[in-house]
C-alpha positions in Angstrom: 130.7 -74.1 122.0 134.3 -73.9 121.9 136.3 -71.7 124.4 137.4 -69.1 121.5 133.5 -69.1 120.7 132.7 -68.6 124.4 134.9 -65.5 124.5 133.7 -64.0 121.8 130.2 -64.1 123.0 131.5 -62.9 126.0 133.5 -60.2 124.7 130.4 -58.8 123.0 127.8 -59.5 126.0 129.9 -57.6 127.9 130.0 -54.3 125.8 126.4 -54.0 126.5 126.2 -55.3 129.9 129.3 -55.5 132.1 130.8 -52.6 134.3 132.9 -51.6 131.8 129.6 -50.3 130.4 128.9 -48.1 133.6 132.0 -46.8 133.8 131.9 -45.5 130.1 129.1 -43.8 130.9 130.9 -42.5 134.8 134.1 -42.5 133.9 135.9 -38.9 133.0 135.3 -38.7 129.3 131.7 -38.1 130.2 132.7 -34.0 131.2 132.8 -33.7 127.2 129.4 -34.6 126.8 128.1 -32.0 129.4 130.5 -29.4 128.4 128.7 -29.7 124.6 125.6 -30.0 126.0 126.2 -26.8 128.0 128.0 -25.0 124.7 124.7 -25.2 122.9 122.5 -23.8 125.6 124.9 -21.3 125.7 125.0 -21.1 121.8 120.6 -20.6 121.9 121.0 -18.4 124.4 123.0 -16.2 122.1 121.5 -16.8 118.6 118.0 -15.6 120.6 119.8 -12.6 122.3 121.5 -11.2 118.8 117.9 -12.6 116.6 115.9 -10.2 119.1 118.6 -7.5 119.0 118.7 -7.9 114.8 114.8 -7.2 114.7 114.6 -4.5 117.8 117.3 -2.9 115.7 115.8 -3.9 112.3 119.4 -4.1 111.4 118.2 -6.3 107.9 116.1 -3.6 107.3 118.5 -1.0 107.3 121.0 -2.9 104.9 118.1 -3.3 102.2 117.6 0.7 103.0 121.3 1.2 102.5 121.2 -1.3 98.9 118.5 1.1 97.6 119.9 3.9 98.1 123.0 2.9 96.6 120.4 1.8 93.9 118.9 5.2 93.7 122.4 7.0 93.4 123.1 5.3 91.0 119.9 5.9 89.1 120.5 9.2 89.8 123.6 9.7 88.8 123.0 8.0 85.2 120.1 10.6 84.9 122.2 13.7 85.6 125.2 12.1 83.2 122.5 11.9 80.3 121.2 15.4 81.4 124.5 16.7 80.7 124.9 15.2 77.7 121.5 16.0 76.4 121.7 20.0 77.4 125.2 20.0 75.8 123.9 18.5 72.8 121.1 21.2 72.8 124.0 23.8 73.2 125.7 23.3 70.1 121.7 22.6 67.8 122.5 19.2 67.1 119.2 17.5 65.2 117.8 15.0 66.9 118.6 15.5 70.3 116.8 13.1 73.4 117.8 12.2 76.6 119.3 8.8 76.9 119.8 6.9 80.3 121.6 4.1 81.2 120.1 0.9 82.0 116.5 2.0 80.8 115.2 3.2 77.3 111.4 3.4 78.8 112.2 7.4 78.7 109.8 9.9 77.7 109.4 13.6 77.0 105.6 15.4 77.8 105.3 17.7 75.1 103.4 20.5 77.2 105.7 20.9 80.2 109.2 19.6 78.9 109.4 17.6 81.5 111.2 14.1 81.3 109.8 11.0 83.0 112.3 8.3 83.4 111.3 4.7 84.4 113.9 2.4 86.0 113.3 -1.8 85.0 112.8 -2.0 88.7 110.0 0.1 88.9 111.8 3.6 90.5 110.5 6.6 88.4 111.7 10.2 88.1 110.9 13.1 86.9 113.2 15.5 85.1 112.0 19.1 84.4 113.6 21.2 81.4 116.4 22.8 84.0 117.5 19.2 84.7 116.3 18.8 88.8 115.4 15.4 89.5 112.6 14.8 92.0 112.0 10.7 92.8 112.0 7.8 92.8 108.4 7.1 93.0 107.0 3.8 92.2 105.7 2.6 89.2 103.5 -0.5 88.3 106.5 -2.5 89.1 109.2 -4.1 87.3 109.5 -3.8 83.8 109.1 -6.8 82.1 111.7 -8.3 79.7 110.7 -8.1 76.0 109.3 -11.3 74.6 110.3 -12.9 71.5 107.8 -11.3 68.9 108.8 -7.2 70.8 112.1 -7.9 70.1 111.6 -9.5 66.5 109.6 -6.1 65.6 112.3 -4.0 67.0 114.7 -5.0 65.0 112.7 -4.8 62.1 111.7 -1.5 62.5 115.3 0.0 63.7 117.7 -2.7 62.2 120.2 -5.0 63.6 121.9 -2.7 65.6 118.5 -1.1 66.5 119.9 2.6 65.6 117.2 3.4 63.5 116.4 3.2 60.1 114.9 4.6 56.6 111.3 3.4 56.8 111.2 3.3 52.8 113.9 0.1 53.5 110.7 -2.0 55.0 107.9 -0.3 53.7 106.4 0.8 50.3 104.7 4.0 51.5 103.0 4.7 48.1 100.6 1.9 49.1 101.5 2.0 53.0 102.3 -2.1 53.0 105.5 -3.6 54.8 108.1 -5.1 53.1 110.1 -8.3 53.9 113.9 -6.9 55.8 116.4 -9.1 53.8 118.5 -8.6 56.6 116.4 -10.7 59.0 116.3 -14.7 58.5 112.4 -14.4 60.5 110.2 -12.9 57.9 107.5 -10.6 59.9 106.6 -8.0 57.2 102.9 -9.9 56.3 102.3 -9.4 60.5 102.8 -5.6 60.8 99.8 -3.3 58.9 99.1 0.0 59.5 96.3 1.4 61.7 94.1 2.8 58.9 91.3 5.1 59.1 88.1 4.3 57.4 89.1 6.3 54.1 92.0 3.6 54.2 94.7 5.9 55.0 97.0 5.4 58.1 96.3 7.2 61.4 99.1 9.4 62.5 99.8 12.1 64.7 102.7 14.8 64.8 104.2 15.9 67.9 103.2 19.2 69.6 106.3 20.8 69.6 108.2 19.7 66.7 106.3 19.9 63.6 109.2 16.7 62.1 108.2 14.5 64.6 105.6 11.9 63.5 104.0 9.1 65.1 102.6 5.9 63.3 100.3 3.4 64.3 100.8 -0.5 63.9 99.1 -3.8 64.3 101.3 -6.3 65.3 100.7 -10.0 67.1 97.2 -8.3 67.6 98.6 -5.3 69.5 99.0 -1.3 68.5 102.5 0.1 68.9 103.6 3.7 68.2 106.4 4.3 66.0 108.3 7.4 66.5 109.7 8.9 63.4 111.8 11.9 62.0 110.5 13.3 59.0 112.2 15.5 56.7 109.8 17.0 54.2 112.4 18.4 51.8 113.9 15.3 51.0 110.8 13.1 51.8 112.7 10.8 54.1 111.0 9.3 57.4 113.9 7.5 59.8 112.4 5.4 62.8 114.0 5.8 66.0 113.4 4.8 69.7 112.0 1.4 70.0 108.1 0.4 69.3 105.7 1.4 72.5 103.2 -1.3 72.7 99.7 1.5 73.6 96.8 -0.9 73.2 96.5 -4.7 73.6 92.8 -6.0 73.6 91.5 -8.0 77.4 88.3 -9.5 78.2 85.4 -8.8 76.4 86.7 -5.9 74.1 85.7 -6.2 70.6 82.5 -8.2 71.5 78.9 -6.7 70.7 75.9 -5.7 73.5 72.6 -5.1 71.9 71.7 -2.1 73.4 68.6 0.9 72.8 69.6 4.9 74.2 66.0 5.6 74.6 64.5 2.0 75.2 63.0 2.0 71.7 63.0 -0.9 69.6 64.2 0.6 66.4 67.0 2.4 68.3 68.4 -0.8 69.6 71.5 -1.9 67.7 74.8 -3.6 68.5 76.7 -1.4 71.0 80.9 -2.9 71.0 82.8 -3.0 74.1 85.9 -0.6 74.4 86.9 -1.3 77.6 86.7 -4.0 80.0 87.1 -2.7 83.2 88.5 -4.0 86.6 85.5 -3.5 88.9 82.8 -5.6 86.2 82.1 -3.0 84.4 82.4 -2.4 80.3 82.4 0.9 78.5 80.4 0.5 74.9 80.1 2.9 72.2 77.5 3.9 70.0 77.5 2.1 66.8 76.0 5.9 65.3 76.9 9.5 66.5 73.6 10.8 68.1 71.6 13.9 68.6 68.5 15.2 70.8 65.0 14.6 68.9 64.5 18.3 68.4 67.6 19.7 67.4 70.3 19.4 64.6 73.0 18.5 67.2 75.1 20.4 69.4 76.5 23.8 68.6 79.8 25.4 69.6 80.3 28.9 68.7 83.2 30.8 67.0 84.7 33.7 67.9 83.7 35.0 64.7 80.0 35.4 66.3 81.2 35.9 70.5 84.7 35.0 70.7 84.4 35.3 75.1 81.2 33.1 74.8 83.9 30.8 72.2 86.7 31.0 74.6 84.2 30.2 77.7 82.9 26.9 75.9 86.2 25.6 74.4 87.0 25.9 78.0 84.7 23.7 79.2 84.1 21.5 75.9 84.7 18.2 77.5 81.5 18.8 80.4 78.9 20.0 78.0 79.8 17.4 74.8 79.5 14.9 77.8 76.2 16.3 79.2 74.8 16.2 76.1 75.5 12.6 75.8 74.5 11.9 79.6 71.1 13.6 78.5 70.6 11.1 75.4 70.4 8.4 77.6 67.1 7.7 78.7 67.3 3.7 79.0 68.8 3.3 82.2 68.3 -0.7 83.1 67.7 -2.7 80.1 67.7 -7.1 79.2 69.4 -8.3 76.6 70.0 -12.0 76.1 67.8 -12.7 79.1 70.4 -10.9 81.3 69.7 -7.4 83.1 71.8 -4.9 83.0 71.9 -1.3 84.7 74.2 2.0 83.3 76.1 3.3 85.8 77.8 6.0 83.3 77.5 7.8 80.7 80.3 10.2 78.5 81.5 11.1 74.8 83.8 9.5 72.9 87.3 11.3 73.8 88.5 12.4 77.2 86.8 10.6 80.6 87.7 13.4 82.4 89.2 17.3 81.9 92.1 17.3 83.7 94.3 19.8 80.7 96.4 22.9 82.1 96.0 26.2 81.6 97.7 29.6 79.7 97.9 32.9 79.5 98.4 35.5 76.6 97.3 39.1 76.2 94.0 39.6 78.2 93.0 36.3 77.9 93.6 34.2 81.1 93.1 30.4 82.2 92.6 29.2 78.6 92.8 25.3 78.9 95.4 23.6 76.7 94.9 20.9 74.4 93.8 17.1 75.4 95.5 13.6 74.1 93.5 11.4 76.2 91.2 11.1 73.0 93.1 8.4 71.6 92.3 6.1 74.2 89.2 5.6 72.8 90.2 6.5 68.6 92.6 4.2 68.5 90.2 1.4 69.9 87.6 2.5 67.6 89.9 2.1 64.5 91.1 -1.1 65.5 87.5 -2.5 65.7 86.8 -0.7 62.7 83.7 1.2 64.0 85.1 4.8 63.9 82.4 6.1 61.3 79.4 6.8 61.7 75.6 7.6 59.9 76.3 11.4 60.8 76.1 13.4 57.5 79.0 15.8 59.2 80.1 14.4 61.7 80.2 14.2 65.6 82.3 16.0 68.6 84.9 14.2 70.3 85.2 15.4 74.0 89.2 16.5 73.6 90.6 19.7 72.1 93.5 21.7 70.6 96.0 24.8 71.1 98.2 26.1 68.6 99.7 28.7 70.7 101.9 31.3 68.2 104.2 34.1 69.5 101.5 36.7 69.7 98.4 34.5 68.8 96.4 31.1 69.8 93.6 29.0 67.7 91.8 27.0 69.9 90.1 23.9 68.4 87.3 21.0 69.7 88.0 17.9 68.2 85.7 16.3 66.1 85.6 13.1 63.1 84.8 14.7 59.7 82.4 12.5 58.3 83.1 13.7 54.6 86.8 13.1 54.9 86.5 10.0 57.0 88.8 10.9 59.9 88.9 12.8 62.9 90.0 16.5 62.3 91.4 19.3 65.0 93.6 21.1 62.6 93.4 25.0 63.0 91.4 27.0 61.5 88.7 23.9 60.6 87.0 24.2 64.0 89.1 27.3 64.8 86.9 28.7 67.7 89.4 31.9 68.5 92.6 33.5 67.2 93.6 36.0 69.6 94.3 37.8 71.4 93.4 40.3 69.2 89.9 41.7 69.2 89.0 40.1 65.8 88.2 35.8 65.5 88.5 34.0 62.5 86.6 30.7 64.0 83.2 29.2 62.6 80.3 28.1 64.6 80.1 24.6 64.1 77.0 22.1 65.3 77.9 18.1 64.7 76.0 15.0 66.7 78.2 13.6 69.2 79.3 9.4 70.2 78.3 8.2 74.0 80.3 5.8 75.5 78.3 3.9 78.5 79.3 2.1 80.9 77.2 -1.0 82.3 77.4 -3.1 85.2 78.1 -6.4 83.1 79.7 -8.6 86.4 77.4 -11.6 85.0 77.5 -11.3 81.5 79.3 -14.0 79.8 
C-alpha cells in the first residue's frame, strides 16, 4: 500500500474511530441536538394540553353546530323567499300557483291542512302551514339521493327539455291512452312508460281534494309507479304535466310472488294468496285472491242516512275497525304448511288503510266526523300492478278507507269500495253516500258488499 493509499484508509478509519469522533459528539454543536430534543417534548406537551382543551371544550363540535346553523338559515330563509313569492302570487289569482324552494323540488302540499312539507337533499325537513310559520328542521330518511339516469330520462320526457312542463297530448295519444315517441329526445323511452290500468283497461287516476283541475296519473316505468301531476282544463280538453315524476311504488323481496294459502283451513278454500308487502321484521302481508264474506250472511252492511243517518254517521266513523273486524273474524286458519314449510298469522286487516289515523270536522250539530283516508292506495296501487284487483264478488267488496266532500252548508260522507260491475274502485258521492247533512234529511243508501283480507305471516324461512 502506497502512502497516498495509507492516508486515505486512514482518513476514513478515523471518521469512525479517532477522537475527532468523541469530540463531535462533546464538542458545542451537540446543545442543538438537546435544545430539539427538548423543543419537541415541549411541542407534545402542548399539542396534548390544547387536544384535551379542544375536546373538554368540544370546540369541533361547536364549529359543525355553528356550519348547520348557517345551513339551516339558509334553508330557512329560501323557504320564507318562496313563501313570499307564493302568497303574492295567490294575491293577485294567478293559475297555477305552488310554492317553489331553492335548492330542493321534493316540496309538497297536504291537501287537508294546507300545510307545506319541504325536504332539504340533506335530509332537514320543515313544515310550512297556510300563514307561512316554519317549524323545523327535523330529520328525514337522510340524504336525498341524486336522480339516476332512467329518473332523469323520464323527466324530461314527461316535462321537456327545459323540464317546464308540457301538453301531455305531445307524448301521448290519450284516445287509446299509449305513449308516443318525444322527437325531441335522441333516447327513445315512449315503448317503457304504460299507464297503470284498471281491470276494465282504463287508467287509474285520482283528482286532488281541493282543486277539482288537479289530476294525478299513474305510470309504469323501469318496473316502478310514478305519479304525474297534471293541470286539466276541461273546456278546452287540455292536460299540461308539471312538477317532476314521484317515484310511489318500487317492488322488494318477495312482492308479486304467490303463498298457497286456506282462510278457514279448508281444502277447497285454499288458493294462491300474492304477497303485497315484504316487510322488515320477516314478515309478508298477502291478499286474498277473492273478496270474502261470513258463511251465513250476504256480507257486510253499512247503513245510510236514508234509513238512521246517526247510526250512518257513527259507522262511517269507525268504518276502518269494523271492515277490519270483519276480516279478522274470517280468519279461522291460524298456523298452516305449505310447501312443507309452517307458517303462523300474526295479523289480519282489509284491503285499504292499516290503521285509522284521519282528522276530524265539525258542521251544524254534527261533531267529530272523521275526514277522508288516502292510505288506500298503498295497497290499490299494488293490487293493479300485480293485476289481481278484481275479484269473484258479484258487487263488489269494502275497502277500509273513506271520503268527505265537505260543501259550504253540507257534507256526503262515503266508504270506499271496488265496484265489481264497473271494474274499479268507486268513493264518488252520492254512490255510497252514507249522509248529506247537516240537515235532518239523508240521501245515502244502505249498502252490503264482501270485503278483501290482507294477512300477515311470519315467513322469516320461506324462500
Amino acid at each position: 500500500m502506497n502512502k497516498k493509499e495509507r492516508k486515505n484508509k486512514k482518513t476514513k478509519n478515523s471518521f469512525v474511530n479517532s477522537k475527532s469522533n468523541n469530540k463531535f459528539l462533546t464538542s458545542k454543536s451537540g446543545i442543538t441536538l438537546i435544545a430539539l430534543i427538548l423543543t419537541i417534548i415541549i411541542l407534545l406537551i402542548l399539542a396534548m394540553v390544547s387536544i384535551s382543551y379542544i375536546m373538554r371544550e368540544n370546540i369541533i363540535k361547536h364549529a359543525e353546530t355553528a356550519v348547520d346553523q348557517y345551513q339551516i338559515e339558509a334553508e330557512k330563509e329560501a323557504i320564507e323567499l318562496a313563501y313570499g313569492e307564493y302568497a303574492m302570487d295567490k294575491a293577485t289569482e294567478k293559475s297555477d300557483v305552488t310554492l317553489k324552494v331553492d335548492g330542493t323540488d321534493n316540496v309538497k302540499q297536504d291537501s287537508k291542512t294546507g300545510s307545506w312539507t319541504v325536504i332539504f337533499p340533506n335530509g332537514n325537513v320543515y313544515t310550512v302551514d297556510k300563514n307561512g310559520n316554519i317549524t323545523g328542521p327535523g330529520k328525514g330518511p337522510g340524504p336525498v339521493p341524486p336522480k339516476d339516469e332512467e329518473e332523469e330520462l323520464l323527466e324530461r320526457y314527461l316535462l321537456g327539455e327545459k323540464k317546464t312542463g308540457r301538453s301531455l297530448q305531445e307524448i301521448c295519444d290519450l284516445s287509446q291512452e299509449e305513449f308516443l315517441p318525444d322527437k325531441e329526445m335522441e333516447e327513445d323511452i315512449s315503448e317503457q312508460v304504460e299507464f297503470l290500468k284498471e281491470s276494465d283497461g282504463y287508467s287509474f287516476a285520482t283528482t286532488d281534494d281541493n282543486d277539482e283541475s288537479i289530476r294525478y296519473l299513474y305510470i309504469i316505468y323501469n318496473k316502478k309507479i310514478y305519479r304525474i301531476k297534471v293541470i286539466v282544463d276541461y273546456d278546452a280538453e287540455t292536460y299540461e304535466t308539471v312538477d317532476p315524476p314521484v317515484c310511489i311504488y318500487e317492488p322488494k323481496g318477495r312482492e308479486g310472488e304467490k303463498i298457497k294459502y286456506s282462510y278457514d283451513g279448508k281444502k277447497e278454500n285454499e288458493k294462491e294468496w300474492t304477497i303485497i308487502n315484504d316487510n322488515e321484521d320477516g314478515t309478508v302481508d298477502i291478499v286474498c285472491p277473492d273478496a270474502l264474506k261470513k258463511e251465513n250472511d250476504t256480507g257486510l252492511k253499512f247503513v245510510g242516512a236514508n234509513e238512521n243517518a246517526t247510526e250512518a254517521i257513527n259507522q262511517y266513523n269507525d268504518a276502518i275497525n269494523i271492515i277490519n273486524n270483519y276480516c279478522n273474524e274470517l280468519i279461522t286458519n291460524r298456523e298452516f304448511t305449505t310447501d312443507s314449510k309452517k307458517y303462523k298469522v300474526t295479523g289480519v286487516r282489509s284491503v285499504g288503510a292499516k290503521t285509522d289515523t284521519s282528522g276530524t270536522f265539525s258542521m251544524g250539530t254534527y261533531e267529530e266526523i272523521k275526514l277522508g283516508d288516502e292510505y288506500y292506495l298503498d295497497d290499490y296501487i299494488r293490487l293493479l300492478y300485480f293485476k289481481i284487483e278484481g275479484t269473484n264478488a258479484t258487487e263488489g267488496y269494502w275497502i277500509a278507507s273513506r271520503y268527505a266532500e265537505l260543501g259550504e252548508n253540507s257534507f256526503t260522507l262515503d266508504v270506499t269500495h271496488y265496484y265489481s260491475k264497473l271494474n274499479r274502485f268507486h268513493n264518488d258521492s252520492g254512490e255510497v253516500g252514507l249522509i248529506n247533512g247537516p240537515s235532518s234529511y239523508g240521501r245515502g243508501r244502505s249498502l252490503t258488499y264482501y270485503v278483501r283480507p290482507v294477512v300477515t305471516i311470519n315467513i322469516s324461512d320461506y324462500e
